[in-house]
C-alpha positions in Angstrom: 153.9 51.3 117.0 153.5 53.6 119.7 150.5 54.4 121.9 149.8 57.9 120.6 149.1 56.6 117.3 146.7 54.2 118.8 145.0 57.0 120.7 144.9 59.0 117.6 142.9 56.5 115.7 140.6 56.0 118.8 139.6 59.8 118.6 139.0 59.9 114.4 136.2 57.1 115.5 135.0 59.5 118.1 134.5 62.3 116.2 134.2 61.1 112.5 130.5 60.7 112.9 130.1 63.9 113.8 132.2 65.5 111.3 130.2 63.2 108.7 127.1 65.8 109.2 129.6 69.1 108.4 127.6 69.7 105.1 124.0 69.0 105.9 122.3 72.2 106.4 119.8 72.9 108.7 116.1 73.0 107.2 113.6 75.7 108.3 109.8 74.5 109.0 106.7 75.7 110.3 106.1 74.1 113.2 102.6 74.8 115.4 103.6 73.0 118.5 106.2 76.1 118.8 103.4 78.6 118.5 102.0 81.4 116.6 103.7 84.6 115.1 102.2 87.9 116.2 101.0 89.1 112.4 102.1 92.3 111.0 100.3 95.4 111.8 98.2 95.7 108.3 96.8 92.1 108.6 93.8 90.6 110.4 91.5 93.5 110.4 87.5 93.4 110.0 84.8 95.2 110.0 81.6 94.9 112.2 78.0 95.6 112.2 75.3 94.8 114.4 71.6 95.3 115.6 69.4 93.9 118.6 67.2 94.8 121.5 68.3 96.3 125.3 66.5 96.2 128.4 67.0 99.3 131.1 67.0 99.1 134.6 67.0 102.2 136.4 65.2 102.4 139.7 62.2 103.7 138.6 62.0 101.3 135.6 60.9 98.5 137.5 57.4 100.4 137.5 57.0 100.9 133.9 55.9 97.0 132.0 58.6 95.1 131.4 57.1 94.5 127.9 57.5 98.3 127.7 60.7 98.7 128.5 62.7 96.8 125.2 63.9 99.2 123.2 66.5 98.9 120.1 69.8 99.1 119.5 72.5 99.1 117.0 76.4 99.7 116.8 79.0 99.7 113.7 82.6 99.0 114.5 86.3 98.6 112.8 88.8 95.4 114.8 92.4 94.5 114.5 93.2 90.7 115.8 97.1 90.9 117.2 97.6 87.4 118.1 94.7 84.3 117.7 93.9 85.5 121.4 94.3 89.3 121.2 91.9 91.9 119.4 90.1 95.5 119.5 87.8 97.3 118.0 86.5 101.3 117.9 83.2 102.4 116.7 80.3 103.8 117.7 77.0 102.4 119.3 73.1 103.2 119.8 70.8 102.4 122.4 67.6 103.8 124.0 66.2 103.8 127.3 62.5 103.7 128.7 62.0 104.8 132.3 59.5 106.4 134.6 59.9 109.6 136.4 58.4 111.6 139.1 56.9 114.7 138.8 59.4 116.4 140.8 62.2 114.7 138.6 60.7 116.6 135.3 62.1 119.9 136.3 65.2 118.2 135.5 63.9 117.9 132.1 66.5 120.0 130.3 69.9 118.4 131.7 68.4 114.9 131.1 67.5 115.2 127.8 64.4 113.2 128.4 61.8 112.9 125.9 58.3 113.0 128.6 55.2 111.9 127.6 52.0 113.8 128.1 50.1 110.8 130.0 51.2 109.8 133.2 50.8 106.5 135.1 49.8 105.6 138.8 52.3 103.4 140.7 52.7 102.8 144.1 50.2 105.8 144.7 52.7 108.0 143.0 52.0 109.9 139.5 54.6 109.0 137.2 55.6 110.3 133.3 56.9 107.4 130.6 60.1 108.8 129.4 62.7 107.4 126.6 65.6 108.7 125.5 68.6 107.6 123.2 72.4 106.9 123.6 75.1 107.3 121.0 78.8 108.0 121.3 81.6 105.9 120.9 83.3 102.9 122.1 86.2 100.9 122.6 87.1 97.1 123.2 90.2 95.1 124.3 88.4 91.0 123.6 90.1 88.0 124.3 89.4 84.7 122.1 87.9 81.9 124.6 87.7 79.1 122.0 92.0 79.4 120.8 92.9 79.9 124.7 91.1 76.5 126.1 91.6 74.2 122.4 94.6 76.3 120.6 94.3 77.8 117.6 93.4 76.0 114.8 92.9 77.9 111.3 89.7 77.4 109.5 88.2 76.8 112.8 84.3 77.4 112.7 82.9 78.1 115.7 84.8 81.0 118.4 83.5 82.6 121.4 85.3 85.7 123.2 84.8 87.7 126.0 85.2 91.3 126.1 85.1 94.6 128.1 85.4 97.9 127.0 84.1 102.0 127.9 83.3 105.0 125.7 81.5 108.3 126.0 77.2 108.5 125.2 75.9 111.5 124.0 72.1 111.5 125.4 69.6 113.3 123.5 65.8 113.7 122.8 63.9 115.6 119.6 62.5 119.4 120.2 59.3 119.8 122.4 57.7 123.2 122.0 56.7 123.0 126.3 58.2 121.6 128.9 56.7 120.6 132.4 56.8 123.2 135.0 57.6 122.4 138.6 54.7 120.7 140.7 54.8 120.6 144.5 55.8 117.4 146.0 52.8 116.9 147.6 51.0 116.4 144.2 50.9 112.9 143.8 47.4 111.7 142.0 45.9 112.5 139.0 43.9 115.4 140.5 45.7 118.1 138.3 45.3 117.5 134.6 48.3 116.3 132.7 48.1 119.5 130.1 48.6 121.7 133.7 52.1 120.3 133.5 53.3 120.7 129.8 52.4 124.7 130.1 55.4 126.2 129.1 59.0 126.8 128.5 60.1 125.1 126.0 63.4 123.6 125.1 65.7 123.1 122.0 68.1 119.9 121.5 67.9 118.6 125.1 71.5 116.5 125.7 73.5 115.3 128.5 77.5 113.5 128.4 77.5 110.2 130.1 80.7 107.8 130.7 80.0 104.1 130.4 81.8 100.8 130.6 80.6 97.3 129.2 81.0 93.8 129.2 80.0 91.0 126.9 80.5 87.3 125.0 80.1 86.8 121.8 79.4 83.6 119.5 80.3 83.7 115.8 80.1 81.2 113.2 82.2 81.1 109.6 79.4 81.1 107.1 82.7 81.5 104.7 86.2 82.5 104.8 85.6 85.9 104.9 82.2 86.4 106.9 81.2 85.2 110.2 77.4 85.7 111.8 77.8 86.3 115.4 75.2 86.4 118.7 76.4 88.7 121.7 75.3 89.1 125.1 76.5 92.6 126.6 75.8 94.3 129.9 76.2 98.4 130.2 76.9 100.3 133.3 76.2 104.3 132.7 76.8 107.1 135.1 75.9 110.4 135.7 72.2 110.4 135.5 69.8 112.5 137.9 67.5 110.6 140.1 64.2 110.0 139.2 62.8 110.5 142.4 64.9 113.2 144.1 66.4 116.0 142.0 69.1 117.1 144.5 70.6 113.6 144.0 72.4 111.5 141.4 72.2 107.6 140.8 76.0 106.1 140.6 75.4 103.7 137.8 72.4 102.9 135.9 71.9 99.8 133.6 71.2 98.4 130.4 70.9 94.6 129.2 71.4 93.8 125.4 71.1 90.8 122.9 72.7 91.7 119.0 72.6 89.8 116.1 76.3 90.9 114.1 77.8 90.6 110.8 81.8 90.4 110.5 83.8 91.2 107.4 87.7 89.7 107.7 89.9 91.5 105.5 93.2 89.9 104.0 95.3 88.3 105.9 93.0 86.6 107.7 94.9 83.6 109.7 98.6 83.5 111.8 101.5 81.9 110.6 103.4 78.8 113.2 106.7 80.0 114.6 109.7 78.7 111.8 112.1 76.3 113.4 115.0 74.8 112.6 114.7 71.0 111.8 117.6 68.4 112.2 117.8 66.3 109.2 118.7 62.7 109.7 121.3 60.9 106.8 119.4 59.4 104.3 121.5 56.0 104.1 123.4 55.0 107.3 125.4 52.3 105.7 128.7 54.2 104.6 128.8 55.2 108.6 128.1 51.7 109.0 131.1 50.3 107.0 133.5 53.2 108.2 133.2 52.4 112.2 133.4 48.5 110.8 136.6 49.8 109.5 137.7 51.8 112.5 137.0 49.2 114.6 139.0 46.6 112.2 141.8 49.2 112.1 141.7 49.6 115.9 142.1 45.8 116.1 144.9 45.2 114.2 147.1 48.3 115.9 146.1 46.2 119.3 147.7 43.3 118.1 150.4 44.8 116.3 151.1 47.0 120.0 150.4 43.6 121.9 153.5 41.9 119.4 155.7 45.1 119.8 155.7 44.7 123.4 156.3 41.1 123.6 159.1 41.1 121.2 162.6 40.2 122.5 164.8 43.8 122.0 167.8 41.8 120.0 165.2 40.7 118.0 163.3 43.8 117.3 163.3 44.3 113.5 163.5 47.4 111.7 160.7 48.0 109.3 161.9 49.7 106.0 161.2 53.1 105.3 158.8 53.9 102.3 160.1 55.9 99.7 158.4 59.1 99.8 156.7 60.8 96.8 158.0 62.8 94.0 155.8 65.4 94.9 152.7 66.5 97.4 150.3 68.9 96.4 148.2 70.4 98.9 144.6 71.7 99.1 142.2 73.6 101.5 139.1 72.2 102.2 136.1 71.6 99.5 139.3 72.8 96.5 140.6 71.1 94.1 142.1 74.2 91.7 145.4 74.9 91.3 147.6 78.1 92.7 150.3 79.6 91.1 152.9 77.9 93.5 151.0 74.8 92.6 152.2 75.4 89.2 155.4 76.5 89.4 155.8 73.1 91.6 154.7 71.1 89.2 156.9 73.2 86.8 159.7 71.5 88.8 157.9 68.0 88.8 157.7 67.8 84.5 161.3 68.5 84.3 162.2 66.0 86.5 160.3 63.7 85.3 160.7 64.3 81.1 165.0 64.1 82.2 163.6 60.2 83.4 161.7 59.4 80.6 162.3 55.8 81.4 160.3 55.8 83.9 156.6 55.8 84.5 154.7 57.8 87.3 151.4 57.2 89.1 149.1 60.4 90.9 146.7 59.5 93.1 144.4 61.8 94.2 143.1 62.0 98.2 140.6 64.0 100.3 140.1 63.4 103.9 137.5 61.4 105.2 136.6 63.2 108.7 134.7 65.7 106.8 131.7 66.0 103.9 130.3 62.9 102.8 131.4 59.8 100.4 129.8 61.5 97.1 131.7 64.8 98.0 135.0 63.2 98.7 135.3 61.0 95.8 134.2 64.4 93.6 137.4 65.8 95.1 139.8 63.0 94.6 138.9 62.9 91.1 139.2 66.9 90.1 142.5 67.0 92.1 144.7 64.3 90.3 142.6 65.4 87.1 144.2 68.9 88.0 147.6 68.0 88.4 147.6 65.9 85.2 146.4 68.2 83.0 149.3 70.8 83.9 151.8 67.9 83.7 150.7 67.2 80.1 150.6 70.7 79.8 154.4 71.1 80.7 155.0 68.2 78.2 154.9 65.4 80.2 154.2 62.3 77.7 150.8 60.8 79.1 152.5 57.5 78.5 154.3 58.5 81.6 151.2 59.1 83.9 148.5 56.8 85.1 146.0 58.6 87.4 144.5 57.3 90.2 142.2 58.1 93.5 142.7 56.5 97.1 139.5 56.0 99.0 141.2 55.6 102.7 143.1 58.8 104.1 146.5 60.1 103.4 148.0 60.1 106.9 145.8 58.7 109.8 146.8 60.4 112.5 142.9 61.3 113.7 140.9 64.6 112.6 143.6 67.0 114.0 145.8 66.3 111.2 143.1 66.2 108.7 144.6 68.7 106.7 147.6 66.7 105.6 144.9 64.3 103.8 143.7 66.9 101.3 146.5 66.1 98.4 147.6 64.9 95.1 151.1 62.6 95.8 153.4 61.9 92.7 155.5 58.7 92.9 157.1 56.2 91.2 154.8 53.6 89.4 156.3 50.3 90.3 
């Protein structure tokens, strides 16, 4: 036998395994480890409310009792959550201030919109007026989930902290006062002059400044269920813009307010993240038939050796001429995964009855064959068997006697020549029956 055959059977073990897998499809999973998809725009929104105290600290403040100076605040706000790190929010929050001011700050009265009370303090030698006043506008928030970022997301998860920062715009305003103070020289500062001297006249109507301001905070929430969470946040508030409160002619960078809120969250539908979707290799469910084909490879391979080994020892005048096989009838031919018949199929097999009704005498066996360096056992036998089933039924068809015919299938392959010729292995043969 010669070496290329030998060769060729050497690659059909190579590669047969791999063919073996040609029909397994690949199965799509969800797989965490991979990470999280980014959710689609109309998912993962909530809604927001909260309420709480804040704490101001403008220069002046420190002055005033610092059980004075709480004052309330509130905010309402609509999210989106991008990612299980990602989310914003827009709304609109409330705070108020409580401050002192000098007397030669109140001329400033107007621009501040600062609501002065009629009964000044002494500090520091110095007469100064209480004031309040409110801030509203609104806001906006880029936060970052602390909890997902250090542990990984997990859904259902019940306890999340995040950090945020954020700006906005306050409008600052006080209620109407029918008289405002009137200027008092600088060198006023005692209680000498009556407070009523300085609430004499001119009197203002919806007093209002515009203030920038930018934030930053942590929040705590808690799942009471899958749709509400209670939350605690700690939030510091730089706002500019505001006169000083002991020289008129200048203006304080940033002033400051300190706040603890107690919040209620609404998550709308959809409210978790779906794992990235990977492919997953699926292993065979029964090894053995790869098992007993490499045992038969490696059988096969042995027997060529020794059969080589013998060829090349043998004497040349003593070489013997094997016989040649009769070949077939007939060889029908198929394409991969097909076992119909074509219309030059037919017309062969046309051919094929005659011959074989004009030799009535004789009896005639099809064997049906797929090759075995593709599908799996179960598809291949399914072949062999709807291929010579096939070609009988058109041979009985033609008139064939089916005394004539005995159908049969061959397991092994047609030609082994290794998986380039694989091709050839996809037939129905028609011999003689011996």
């Amino acid at each position: 036998m010669k070496k290329i055959t030998l060769l060729a059977v050497l690659c059909a073990v190579f590669f047969g395994v791999s063919a073996y897998a040609q029909d397994k499809e690949a199965k799509l999973v969800e797989q965490p480890d991979q990470g999280y998809l980014f959710n689609r725009f109309k998912d993962n929104w909530f809604i927001h409310a909260e309420g709480g105290v804040g704490f101001w600290t403008a220069p002046n403040a420190i002055h005033r009792n610092i059980m004075d100076r709480w004052s309330p605040a509130a905010g309402l706000y609509v999210g989106k959550r991008f990612s299980p790190l990602i989310a914003t929010r827009l709304g609109a929050n409330w705070l108020q201030a409580k401050g002192l001011s000098t007397p030669g700050a109140i001329r400033q009265g107007n621009a501040m919109g600062v609501e002065w009370e009629k009964n000044p303090i002494v500090s520091d030698g110095k007469m100064e007026w209480r004031n309040k006043y409110s801030h509203v506008g609104p806001v906006f928030d880029v936060m970052f989930n602390l909890t997902n970022w250090i542990c990984g997301y997990k859904p259902g998860r019940i306890f999340n902290a995040e950090a945020y920062l954020g700006g906005g715009a306050y409008w600052t305003f006080v209620k109407d006062y029918k008289a405002a103070p009137t200027p008092v020289p600088n060198e006023i500062n005692s209680l000498a002059i009556e407070p009523v001297q300085l609430l004499e006249k001119n009197g203002w109507k919806d007093a209002q400044d515009r203030v920038l301001t930018f934030r930053a905070g942590l929040m705590a929430s808690i799942n009471i269920s899958k749709q509400m969470r209670v939350s605690l946040d700690l939030r510091a508030s730089a706002i500019d813009n505001h006169p000083n409160e002991e020289d008129v002619n200048a203006w304080n960078k940033t002033a400051y307010d300190f706040q603890a809120y107690l919040g209620l969250t609404y998550l709308f539908k959809k409210r978790e993240w779906s794992p990235a979707v990977c492919p997953e290799c699926q292993e065979p469910e029964n090894c053995d038939p790869l098992r007993n084909r490499l045992a038969a490879a490696e059988a096969r391979i042995a027997d060529l050796e020794a059969q080589l080994k013998a060829c090349l020892e043998r004497p040349v005048d003593t070489v013997v001429v094997e016989k040649t096989e009769k070949a077939p009838l007939a060889t029908i031919y198929y394409p991969i995964n097909v076992y119909t018949l074509t219309q030059k199929d037919v017309n062969v097999l046309r051919a094929v009855s005659t011959v074989m009704k004009d030799n009535a005498d004789k009896k005639y066996v099809l064997t049906g064959w797929a090759d075995n360096y593709t599908g799996n056992d179960v598809i291949n036998t399914r072949l062999r068997k709807n291929r010579v089933a096939g070609v009988e039924k058109q041979l009985l068809k033609e008139g064939v006697p089916s005394t004539q015919i005995r159908s049969t299938i061959n397991n092994n392959n047609l030609v082994d020549l290794g998986e380039k010729y694989q091709a050839l292995g996809r037939a129905v043969t028609i011999e003689e029956d011996e």
